[in-house]
Legacy VTK file of the C-alpha trace (Angstrom):
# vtk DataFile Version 3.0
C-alpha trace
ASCII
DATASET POLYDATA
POINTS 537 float
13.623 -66.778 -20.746
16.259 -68.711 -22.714
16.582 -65.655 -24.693
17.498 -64.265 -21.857
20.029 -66.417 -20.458
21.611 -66.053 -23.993
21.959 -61.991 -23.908
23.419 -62.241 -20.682
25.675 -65.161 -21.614
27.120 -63.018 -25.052
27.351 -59.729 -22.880
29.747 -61.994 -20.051
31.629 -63.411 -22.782
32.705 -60.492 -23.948
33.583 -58.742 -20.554
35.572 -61.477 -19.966
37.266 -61.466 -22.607
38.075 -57.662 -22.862
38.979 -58.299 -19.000
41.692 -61.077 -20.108
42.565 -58.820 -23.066
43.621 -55.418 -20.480
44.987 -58.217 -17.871
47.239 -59.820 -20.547
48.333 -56.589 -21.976
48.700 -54.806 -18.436
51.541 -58.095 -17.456
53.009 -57.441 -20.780
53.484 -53.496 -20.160
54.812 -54.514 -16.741
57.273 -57.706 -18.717
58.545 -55.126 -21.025
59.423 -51.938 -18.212
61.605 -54.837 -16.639
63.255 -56.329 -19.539
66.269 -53.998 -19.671
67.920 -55.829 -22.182
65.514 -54.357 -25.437
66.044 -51.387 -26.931
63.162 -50.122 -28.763
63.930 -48.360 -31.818
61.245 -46.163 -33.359
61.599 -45.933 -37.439
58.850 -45.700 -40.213
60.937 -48.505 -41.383
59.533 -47.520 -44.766
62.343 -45.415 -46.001
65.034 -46.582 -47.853
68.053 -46.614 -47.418
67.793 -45.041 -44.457
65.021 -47.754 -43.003
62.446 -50.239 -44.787
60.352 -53.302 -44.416
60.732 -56.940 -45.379
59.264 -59.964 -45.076
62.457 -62.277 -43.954
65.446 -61.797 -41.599
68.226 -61.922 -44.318
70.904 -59.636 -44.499
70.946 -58.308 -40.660
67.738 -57.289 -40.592
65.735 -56.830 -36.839
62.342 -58.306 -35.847
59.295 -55.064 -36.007
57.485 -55.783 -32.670
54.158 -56.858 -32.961
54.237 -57.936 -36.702
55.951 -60.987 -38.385
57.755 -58.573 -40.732
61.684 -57.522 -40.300
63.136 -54.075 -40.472
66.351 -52.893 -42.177
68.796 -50.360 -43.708
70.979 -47.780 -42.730
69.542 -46.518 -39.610
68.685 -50.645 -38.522
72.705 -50.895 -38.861
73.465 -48.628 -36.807
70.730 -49.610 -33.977
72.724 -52.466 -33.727
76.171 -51.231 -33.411
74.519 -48.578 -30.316
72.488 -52.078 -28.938
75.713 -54.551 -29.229
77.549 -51.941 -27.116
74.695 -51.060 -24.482
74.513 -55.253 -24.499
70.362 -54.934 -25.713
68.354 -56.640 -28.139
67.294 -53.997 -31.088
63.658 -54.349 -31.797
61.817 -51.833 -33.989
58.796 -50.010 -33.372
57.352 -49.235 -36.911
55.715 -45.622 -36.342
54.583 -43.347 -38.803
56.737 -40.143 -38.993
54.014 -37.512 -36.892
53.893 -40.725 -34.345
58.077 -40.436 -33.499
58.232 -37.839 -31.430
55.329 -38.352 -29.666
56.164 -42.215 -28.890
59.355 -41.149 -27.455
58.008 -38.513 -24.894
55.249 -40.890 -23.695
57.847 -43.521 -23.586
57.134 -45.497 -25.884
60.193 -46.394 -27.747
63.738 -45.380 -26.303
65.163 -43.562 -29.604
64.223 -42.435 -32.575
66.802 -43.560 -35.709
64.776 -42.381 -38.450
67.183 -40.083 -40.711
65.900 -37.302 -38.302
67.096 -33.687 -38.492
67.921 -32.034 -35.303
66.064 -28.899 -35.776
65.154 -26.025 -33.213
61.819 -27.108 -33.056
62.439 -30.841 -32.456
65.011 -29.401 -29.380
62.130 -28.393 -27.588
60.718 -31.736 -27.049
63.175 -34.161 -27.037
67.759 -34.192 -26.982
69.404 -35.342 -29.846
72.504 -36.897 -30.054
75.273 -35.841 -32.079
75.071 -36.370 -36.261
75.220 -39.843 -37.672
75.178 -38.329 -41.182
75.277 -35.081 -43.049
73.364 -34.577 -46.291
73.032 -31.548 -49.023
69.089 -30.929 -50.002
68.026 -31.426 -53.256
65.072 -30.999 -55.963
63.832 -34.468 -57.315
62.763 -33.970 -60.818
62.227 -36.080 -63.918
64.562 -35.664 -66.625
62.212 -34.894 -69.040
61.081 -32.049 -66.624
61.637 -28.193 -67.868
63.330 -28.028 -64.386
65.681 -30.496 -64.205
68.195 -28.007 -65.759
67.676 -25.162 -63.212
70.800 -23.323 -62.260
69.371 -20.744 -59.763
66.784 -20.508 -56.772
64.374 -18.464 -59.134
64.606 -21.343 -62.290
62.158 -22.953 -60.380
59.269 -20.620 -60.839
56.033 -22.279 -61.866
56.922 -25.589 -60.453
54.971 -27.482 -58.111
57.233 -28.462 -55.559
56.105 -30.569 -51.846
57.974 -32.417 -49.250
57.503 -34.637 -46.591
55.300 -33.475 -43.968
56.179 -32.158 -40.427
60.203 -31.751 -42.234
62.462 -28.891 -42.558
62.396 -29.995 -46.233
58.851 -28.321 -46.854
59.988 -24.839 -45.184
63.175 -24.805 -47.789
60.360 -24.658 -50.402
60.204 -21.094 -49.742
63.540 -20.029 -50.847
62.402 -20.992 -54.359
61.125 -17.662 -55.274
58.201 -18.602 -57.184
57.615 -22.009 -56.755
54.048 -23.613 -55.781
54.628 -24.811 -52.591
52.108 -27.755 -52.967
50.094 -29.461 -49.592
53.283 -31.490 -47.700
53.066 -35.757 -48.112
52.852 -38.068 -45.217
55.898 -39.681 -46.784
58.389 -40.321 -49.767
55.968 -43.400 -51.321
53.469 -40.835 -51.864
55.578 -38.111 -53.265
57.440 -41.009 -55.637
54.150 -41.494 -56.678
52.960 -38.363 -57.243
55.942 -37.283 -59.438
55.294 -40.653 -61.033
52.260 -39.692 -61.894
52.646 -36.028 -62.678
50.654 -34.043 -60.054
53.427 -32.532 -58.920
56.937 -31.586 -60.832
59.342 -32.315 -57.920
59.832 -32.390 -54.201
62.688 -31.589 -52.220
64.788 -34.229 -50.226
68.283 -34.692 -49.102
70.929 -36.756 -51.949
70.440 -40.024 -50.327
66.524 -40.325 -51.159
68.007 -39.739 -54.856
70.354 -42.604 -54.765
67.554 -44.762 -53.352
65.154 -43.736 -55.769
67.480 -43.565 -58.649
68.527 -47.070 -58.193
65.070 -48.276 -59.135
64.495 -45.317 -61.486
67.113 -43.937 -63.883
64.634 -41.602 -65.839
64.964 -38.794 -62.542
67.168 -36.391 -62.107
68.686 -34.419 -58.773
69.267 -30.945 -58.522
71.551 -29.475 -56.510
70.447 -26.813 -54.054
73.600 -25.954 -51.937
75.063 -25.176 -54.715
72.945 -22.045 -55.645
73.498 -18.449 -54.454
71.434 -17.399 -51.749
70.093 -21.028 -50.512
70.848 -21.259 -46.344
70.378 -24.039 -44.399
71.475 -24.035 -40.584
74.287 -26.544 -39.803
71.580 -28.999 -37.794
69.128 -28.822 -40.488
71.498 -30.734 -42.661
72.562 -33.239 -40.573
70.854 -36.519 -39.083
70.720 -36.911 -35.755
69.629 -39.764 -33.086
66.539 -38.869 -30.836
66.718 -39.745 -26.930
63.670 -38.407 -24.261
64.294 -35.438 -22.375
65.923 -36.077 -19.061
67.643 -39.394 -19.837
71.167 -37.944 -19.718
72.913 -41.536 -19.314
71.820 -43.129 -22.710
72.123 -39.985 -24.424
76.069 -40.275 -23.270
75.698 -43.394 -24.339
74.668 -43.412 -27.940
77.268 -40.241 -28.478
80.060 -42.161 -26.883
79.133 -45.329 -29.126
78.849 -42.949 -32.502
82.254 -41.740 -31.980
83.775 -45.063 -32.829
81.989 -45.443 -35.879
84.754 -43.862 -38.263
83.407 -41.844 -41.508
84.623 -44.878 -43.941
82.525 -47.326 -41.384
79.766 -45.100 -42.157
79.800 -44.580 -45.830
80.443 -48.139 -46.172
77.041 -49.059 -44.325
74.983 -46.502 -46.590
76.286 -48.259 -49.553
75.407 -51.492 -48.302
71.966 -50.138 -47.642
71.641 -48.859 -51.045
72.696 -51.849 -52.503
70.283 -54.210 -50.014
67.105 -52.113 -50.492
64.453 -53.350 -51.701
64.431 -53.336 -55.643
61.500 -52.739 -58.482
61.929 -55.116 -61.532
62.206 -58.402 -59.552
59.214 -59.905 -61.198
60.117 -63.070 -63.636
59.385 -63.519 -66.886
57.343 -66.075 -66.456
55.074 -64.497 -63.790
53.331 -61.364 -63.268
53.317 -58.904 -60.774
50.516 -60.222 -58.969
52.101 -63.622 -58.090
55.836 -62.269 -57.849
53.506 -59.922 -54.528
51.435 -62.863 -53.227
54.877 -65.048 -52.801
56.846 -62.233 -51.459
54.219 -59.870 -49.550
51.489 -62.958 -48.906
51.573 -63.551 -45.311
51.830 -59.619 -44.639
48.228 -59.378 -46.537
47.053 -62.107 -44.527
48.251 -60.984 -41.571
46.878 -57.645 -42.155
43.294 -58.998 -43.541
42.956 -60.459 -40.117
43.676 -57.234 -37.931
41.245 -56.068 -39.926
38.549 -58.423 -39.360
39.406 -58.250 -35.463
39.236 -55.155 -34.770
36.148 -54.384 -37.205
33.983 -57.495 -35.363
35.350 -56.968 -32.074
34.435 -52.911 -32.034
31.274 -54.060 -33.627
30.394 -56.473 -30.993
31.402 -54.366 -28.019
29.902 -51.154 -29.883
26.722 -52.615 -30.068
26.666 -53.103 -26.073
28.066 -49.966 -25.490
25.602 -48.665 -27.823
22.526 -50.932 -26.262
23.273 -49.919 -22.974
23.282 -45.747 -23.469
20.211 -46.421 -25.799
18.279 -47.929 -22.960
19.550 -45.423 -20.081
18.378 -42.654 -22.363
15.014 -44.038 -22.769
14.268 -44.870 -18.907
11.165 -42.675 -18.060
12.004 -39.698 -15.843
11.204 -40.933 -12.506
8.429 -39.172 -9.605
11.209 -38.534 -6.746
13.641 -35.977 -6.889
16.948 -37.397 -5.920
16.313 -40.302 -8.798
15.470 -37.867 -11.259
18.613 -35.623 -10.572
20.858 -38.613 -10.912
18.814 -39.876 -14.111
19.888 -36.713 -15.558
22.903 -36.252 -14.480
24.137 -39.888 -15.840
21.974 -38.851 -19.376
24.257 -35.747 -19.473
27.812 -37.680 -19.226
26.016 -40.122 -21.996
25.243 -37.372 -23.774
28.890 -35.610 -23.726
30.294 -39.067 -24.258
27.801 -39.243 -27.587
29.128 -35.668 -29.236
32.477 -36.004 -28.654
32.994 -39.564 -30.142
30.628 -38.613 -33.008
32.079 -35.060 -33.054
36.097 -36.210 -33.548
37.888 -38.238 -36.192
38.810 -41.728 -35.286
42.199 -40.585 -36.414
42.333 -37.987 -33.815
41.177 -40.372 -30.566
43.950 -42.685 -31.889
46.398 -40.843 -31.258
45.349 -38.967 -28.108
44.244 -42.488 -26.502
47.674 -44.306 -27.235
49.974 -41.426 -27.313
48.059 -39.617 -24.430
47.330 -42.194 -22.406
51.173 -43.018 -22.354
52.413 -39.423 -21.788
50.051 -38.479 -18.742
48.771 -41.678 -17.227
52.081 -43.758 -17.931
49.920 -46.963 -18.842
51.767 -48.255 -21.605
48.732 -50.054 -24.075
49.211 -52.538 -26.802
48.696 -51.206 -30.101
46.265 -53.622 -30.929
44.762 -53.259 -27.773
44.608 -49.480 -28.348
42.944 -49.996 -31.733
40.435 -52.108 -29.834
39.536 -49.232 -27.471
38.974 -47.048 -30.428
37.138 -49.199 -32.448
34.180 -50.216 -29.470
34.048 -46.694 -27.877
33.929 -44.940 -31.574
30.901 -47.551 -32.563
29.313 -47.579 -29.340
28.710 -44.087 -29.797
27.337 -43.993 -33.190
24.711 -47.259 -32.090
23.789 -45.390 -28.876
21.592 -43.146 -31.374
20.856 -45.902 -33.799
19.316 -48.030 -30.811
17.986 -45.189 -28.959
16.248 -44.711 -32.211
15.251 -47.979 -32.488
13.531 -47.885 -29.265
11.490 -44.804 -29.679
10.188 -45.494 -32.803
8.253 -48.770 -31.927
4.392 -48.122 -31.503
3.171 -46.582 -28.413
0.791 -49.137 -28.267
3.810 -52.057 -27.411
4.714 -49.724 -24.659
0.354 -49.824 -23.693
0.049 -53.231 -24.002
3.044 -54.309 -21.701
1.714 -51.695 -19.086
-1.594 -53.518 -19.203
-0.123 -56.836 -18.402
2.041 -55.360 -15.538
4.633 -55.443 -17.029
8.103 -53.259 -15.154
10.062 -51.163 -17.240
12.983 -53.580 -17.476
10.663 -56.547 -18.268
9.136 -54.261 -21.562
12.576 -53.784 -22.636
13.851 -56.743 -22.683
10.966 -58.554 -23.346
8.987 -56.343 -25.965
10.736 -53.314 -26.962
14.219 -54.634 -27.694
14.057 -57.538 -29.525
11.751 -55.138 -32.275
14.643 -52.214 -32.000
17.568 -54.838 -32.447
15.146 -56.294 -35.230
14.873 -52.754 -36.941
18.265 -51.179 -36.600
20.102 -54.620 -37.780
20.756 -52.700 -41.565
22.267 -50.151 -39.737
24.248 -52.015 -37.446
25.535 -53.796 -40.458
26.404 -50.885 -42.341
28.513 -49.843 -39.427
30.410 -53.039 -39.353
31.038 -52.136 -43.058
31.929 -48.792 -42.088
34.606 -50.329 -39.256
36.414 -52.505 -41.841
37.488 -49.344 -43.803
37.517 -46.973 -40.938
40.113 -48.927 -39.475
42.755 -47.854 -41.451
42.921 -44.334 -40.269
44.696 -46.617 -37.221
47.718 -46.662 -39.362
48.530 -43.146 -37.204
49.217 -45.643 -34.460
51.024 -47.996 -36.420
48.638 -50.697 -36.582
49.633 -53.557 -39.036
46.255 -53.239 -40.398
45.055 -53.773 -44.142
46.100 -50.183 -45.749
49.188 -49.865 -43.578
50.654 -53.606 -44.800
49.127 -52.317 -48.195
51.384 -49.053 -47.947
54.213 -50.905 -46.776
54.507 -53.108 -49.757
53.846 -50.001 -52.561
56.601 -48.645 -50.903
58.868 -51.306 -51.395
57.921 -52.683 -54.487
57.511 -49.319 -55.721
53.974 -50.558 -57.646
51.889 -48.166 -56.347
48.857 -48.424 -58.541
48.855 -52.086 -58.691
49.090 -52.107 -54.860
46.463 -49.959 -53.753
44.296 -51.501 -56.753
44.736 -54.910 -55.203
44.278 -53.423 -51.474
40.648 -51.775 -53.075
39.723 -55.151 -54.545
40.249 -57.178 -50.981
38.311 -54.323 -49.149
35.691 -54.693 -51.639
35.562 -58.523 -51.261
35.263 -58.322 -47.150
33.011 -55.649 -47.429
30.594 -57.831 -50.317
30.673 -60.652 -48.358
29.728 -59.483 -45.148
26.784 -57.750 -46.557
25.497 -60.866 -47.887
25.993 -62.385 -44.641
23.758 -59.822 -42.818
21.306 -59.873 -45.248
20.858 -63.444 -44.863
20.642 -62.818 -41.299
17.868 -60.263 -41.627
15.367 -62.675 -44.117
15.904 -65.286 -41.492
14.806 -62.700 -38.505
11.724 -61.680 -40.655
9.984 -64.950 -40.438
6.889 -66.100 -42.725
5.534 -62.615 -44.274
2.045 -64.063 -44.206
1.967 -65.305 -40.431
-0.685 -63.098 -38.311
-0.887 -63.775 -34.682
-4.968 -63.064 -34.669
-5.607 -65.389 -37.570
-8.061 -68.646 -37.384
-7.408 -71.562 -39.196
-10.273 -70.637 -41.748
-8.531 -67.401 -42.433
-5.053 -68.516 -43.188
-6.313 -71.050 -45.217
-6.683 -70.844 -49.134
-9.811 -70.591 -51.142
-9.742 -74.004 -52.441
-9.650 -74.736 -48.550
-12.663 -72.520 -47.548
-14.609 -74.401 -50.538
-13.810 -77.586 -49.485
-15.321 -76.421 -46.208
-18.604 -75.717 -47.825
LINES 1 538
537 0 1 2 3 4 5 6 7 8 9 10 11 12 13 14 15 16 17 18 19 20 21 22 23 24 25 26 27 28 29 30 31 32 33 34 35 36 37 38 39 40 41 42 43 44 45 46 47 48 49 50 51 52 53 54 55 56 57 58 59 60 61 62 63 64 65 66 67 68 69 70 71 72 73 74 75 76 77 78 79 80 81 82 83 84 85 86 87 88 89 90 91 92 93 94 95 96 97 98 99 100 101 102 103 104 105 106 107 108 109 110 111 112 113 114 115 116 117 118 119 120 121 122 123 124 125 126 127 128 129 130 131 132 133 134 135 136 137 138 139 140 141 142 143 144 145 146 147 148 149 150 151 152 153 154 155 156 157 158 159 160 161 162 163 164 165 166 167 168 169 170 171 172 173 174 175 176 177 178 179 180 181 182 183 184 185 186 187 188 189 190 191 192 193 194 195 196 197 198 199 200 201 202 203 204 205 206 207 208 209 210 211 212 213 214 215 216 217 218 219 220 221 222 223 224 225 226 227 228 229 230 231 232 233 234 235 236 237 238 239 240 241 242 243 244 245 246 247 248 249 250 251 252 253 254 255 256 257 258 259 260 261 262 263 264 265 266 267 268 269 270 271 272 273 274 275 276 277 278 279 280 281 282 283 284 285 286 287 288 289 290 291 292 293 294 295 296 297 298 299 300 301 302 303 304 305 306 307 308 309 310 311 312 313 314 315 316 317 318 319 320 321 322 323 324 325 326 327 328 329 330 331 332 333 334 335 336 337 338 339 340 341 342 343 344 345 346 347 348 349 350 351 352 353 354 355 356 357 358 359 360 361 362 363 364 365 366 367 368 369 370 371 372 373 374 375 376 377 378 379 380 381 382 383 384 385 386 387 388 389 390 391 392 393 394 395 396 397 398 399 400 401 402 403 404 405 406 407 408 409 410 411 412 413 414 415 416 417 418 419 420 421 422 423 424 425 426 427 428 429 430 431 432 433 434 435 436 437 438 439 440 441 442 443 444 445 446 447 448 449 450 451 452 453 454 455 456 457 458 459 460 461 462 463 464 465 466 467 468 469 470 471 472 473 474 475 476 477 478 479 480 481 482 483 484 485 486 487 488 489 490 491 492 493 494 495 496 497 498 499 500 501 502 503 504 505 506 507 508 509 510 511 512 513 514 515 516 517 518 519 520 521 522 523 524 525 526 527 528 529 530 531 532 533 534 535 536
C-alpha cells in the first residue's frame, strides 16, 4: 500500500508541476503580447559581421532572450537605431536560418535583421523593407586552390562548390557551367569548416563573409563573380533587406522611414566597426591553451547548456515513462463482455495506437518545428522554447515506452496473471500489484537506454533554437573558429553524461534484483549450507 501512495504521489508531482510550468509560461505569453515596448529581433546571431554571439554586453551588444549570452554586429546596430526611434527595447531571438521566416509568420519575433535577401520567393510569405545593404557574390577559395585564379564562369569546372542552405547563393551555383554543385550547409561555420578541411573547394557568398573570414584567415582568397560575362543576378537578390509579417503595414513604414536617415557613410562606418568588433581566432595566450582560453571565455555558456540538457532529457524521461505506463496499461485491459465498453475500449486503443506511429514514425526534428512554429501560426498560443522542447521531449518518449511497457506487461508469465485471478484479485489490483512492478523491473535497461538516447536526441532541438548542449557547442566553433577542438570537447562532455548515467542505472538495477539466492518456497533447512545440515545430524 505504501507503494502505492508513492506512485500516486510521483505521478501528482509531476502534473503539478507541468501544470505550473504551462500556467507560468501561458502569463508570460500574455506579459510579453502587452509589453509594447520590446522589439523582438530574429537573427542566427551566429554570423559575423552581419550578427554573432558573445558572452558579455561590451561594445553595444543586446541581451538574446532566454539565454545569458549577448548578441551583436552589423545587423544588432542597426536594430537599435530602428528600436531607439520606435522608443522599444531590442531583444534578440537567436533562430536558426530555416526557423526566420517561419517565427515571423507565427509571430514570433517582429523582424527579421539577418543579412536577408529579398527574393521572389521570400515575397510570398512575408514584406520586406527597403535595402539596408547591397553586396556583389563571390567564390570563397583558398589561395593555394587551382581556382582561386578563375577569370570566367566556366574556370570553375571540376570544383566542388555549396552554399548556405534555403539562399539564393546555392541557385547561383548553376551559372558555373560545370561546377559540382555540392549538398547546401545549414550555415557559414560549417562551410568555413569544410573548406578548412578540404571536402569542398569553395562556396559562394556575398564580399562581406570574405572580409569576416579573411580577418581571421589570410591564406583565402575571393573571387569575383559580377565581374564575369554572363553572371545575372536580379537587383533584390543582391541586396539585404529587413523582414516585417504580412499585413503589418505601420511598422513596415516604420522601419523604411527610420532606414532613410541612416546615410551610406553611417552605414559603411557601422560594417567596419562590425568587422573590426567580431569575434577573433588567435586570442589564446602564450601561456595557456586553447582549452582554458574556451572554459574562461565560453564557460558559463557550456554550463548553461549542460543543464538544458539534463532538463529536458530527465524531465521527458520522467513524463515519458507515464505517458508511456499509462498507454501500456490501456492497451493491455482485457476486451470487455458488453458492447458499448468494448466499442469505446477500441476506439480509445485506436487514437493510442495513431498517437504510437506517428511519434515513432517522425523525426523529433520535424515535431519541433511543427509544435512551436505550428502551434504559433494556427492556434496563436505563443510557447516557451524551453517549454516547447519539454513537450517534445515527454510526448516523443512516451511513445517509444508505450511499446517498451506494453511489452513489459505481456511478457510476464501467464501464470502471475492465474494466480492473482485465484485470489480475486480485479484487473487494476493485478496491475498494480503484480504485473507492474515485474514490467517496470524488466524494461528498466531499456528505459535507461532511452534516457541515454534523450540526452543526445535533444540536440536536433537546436531547429527551435534551444540553448541546448550542441547549439552552445556550435555557437562557440563559430566564433572561435576551432571547430575540431569544439565539437571534440562537446563529444567528450556527451560522453561523460552519457557514462555516468549508465552507471547510475545500473546501480539502480543490482539494487532492484535483490539476493540472487532468496526463494520464496524455501525452509530454513534448505537455504542453509551443508556444514549446517551436518550439524543438524
Amino acid at each position: 500500500m505504501k507503494s502505492r501512495f508513492r506512485w500516486i504521489a510521483a505521478l501528482l508531482t509531476i502534473l503539478i508541476s507541468l501544470f505550473i510550468g504551462f500556467s507560468f509560461n501561458s502569463r508570460e505569453a500574455q506579459a510579453a503580447k502587452k509589453d509594447s515596448s520590446v522589439l523582438k529581433i530574429g537573427m542566427e546571431a551566429n554570423y559575423p559581421p552581419y550578427n554573432w554571439t558573445q558572452p558579455k554586453k561590451t561594445n553595444g551588444a543586446v541581451p538574446i532572450d532566454g539565454s545569458n549570452s549577448y548578441a551583436n554586429g552589423y545587423d544588432v546596430q542597426i536594430a537599435k537605431i530602428i528600436g531607439k526611434r520606435l522608443h522599444k527595447k531590442v531583444v534578440v531571438e537567436k533562430t536558426q536560418w530555416d526557423g526566420l521566416l517561419p517565427a515571423l509568420t507565427s509571430g514570433k519575433i517582429d523582424l527579421i535583421i539577418a543579412g536577408m535577401s529579398p527574393t521572389a520567393e521570400r515575397r510570398k510569405a512575408i514584406n520586406f523593407s527597403e535595402p539596408y545593404r547591397k553586396s556583389t557574390f563571390v567564390v570563397i577559395t583558398n589561395k593555394a586552390s587551382k581556382y582561386s585564379n578563375a577569370k570566367k564562369l566556366s574556370d570553375f569546372k571540376g570544383a566542388k562548390l555549396t552554399a548556405q542552405q534555403g539562399t539564393l547563393h546555392y541557385d547561383l551555383i548553376k551559372q558555373l557551367k560545370g561546377a559540382k554543385r555540392e549538398p547546401a550547409m545549414r550555415d557559414f561555420s560549417a562551410m568555413r569548416q569544410s573548406l578548412a578541411s578540404g571536402t569542398i573547394d569553395g562556396y559562394v557568398a556575398e564580399d562581406i563573409e570574405f572580409e569576416s573570414y579573411h580577418n581571421v584567415n589570410p591564406n583565402i582568397i575571393a573571387v569575383s563573380l559580377n565581374k564575369m560575362a554572363g553572371f545575372k543576378v536580379d537587383h533584390d537578390d543582391s541586396v539585404t533587406s529587413i523582414g516585417v509579417k504580412k499585413g503589418n503595414t505601420k511598422l513596415l513604414n516604420e522601419v523604411n522611414a527610420t532606414l532613410r536617415t541612416i546615410s551610406n557613410k553611417k552605414r559603411e562606418q557601422l560594417m567596419s566597426q562590425a568587422i573590426k568588433e567580431q569575434p577573433k581566432a588567435g586570442n589564446e595566450t602564450k601561456k595557456e591553451n586553447w582549452l582554458v582560453t574556451t572554459w574562461k571565455q565560453y564557460g558559463g555558456m557550456i554550463m548553461s547548456g549542460i543543464g538544458m540538457t539534463l532538463l529536458l532529457a530527465l524531465v521527458g524521461t520522467v513524463v515519458g515513462f507515464f505517458i508511456g505506463l499509462l498507454i501500456g496499461i490501456v492497451r493491455t485491459i482485457p476486451t470487455p463482455t458488453t458492447r458499448g465498453k468494448r466499442w469505446a475500449l477500441n476506439v480509445v486503443k485506436w487514437l493510442l495506437s495513431v498517437y504510437v506511429e506517428i511519434f515513432r514514425g517522425t523525426p523529433m526534428m520535424v515535431q519541433a518545428a511543427v509544435i512551436y512554429y505550428g502551434i504559433a501560426q494556427f492556434w496563436h498560443l505563443n510557447l516557451n522554447r524551453t517549454i516547447a522542447a519539454l513537450i517534445i521531449v515527454s510526448i516523443n518518449t512516451g511513445a517509444y515506452l508505450a511499446e517498451v511497457i506494453r511489452g513489459g506487461i505481456i511478457s510476464t508469465p501467464e501464470g502471475q496473471f492465474e494466480a492473482a485471478s485465484a485470489l480475486g484479485m480485479t484487473h487494476s489490483q493485478k496491475m498494480w500489484h503484480i504485473i507492474l512492478p515485474q514490467a517496470i523491473k524488466n524494461c528498466l535497461p531499456s528505459i535507461t537506454n532511452e534516457f541515454i538516447v534523450n540526452i543526445k536526441d535533444t540536440s536536433v532541438l537546436s531547429i527551435i533554437s534551444v540553448s541546448e548542449l550542441f547549439f552552445v557547442g556550435t555557437t562557440i566553433a563559430s566564433q572561435s573558429f576551432k571547430f575540431f577542438p569544439t565539437y571534440l570537447m562537446i563529444s567528450a562532455i556527451y560522453l561523460i553524461l552519457t557514462f555516468t548515467i549508465t552507471r547510475i542505472f545500473n546501480f539502480i538495477e543490482k539494487k532492484l534484483e535483490g539476493k540472487k539466492n532468496y526463494n520464496l518456497m524455501a525452509n530454513q533447512v534448505q537455504v542453509g549450507t551443508p556444514k549446517d545440515a551436518g550439524a543438524n545430524n
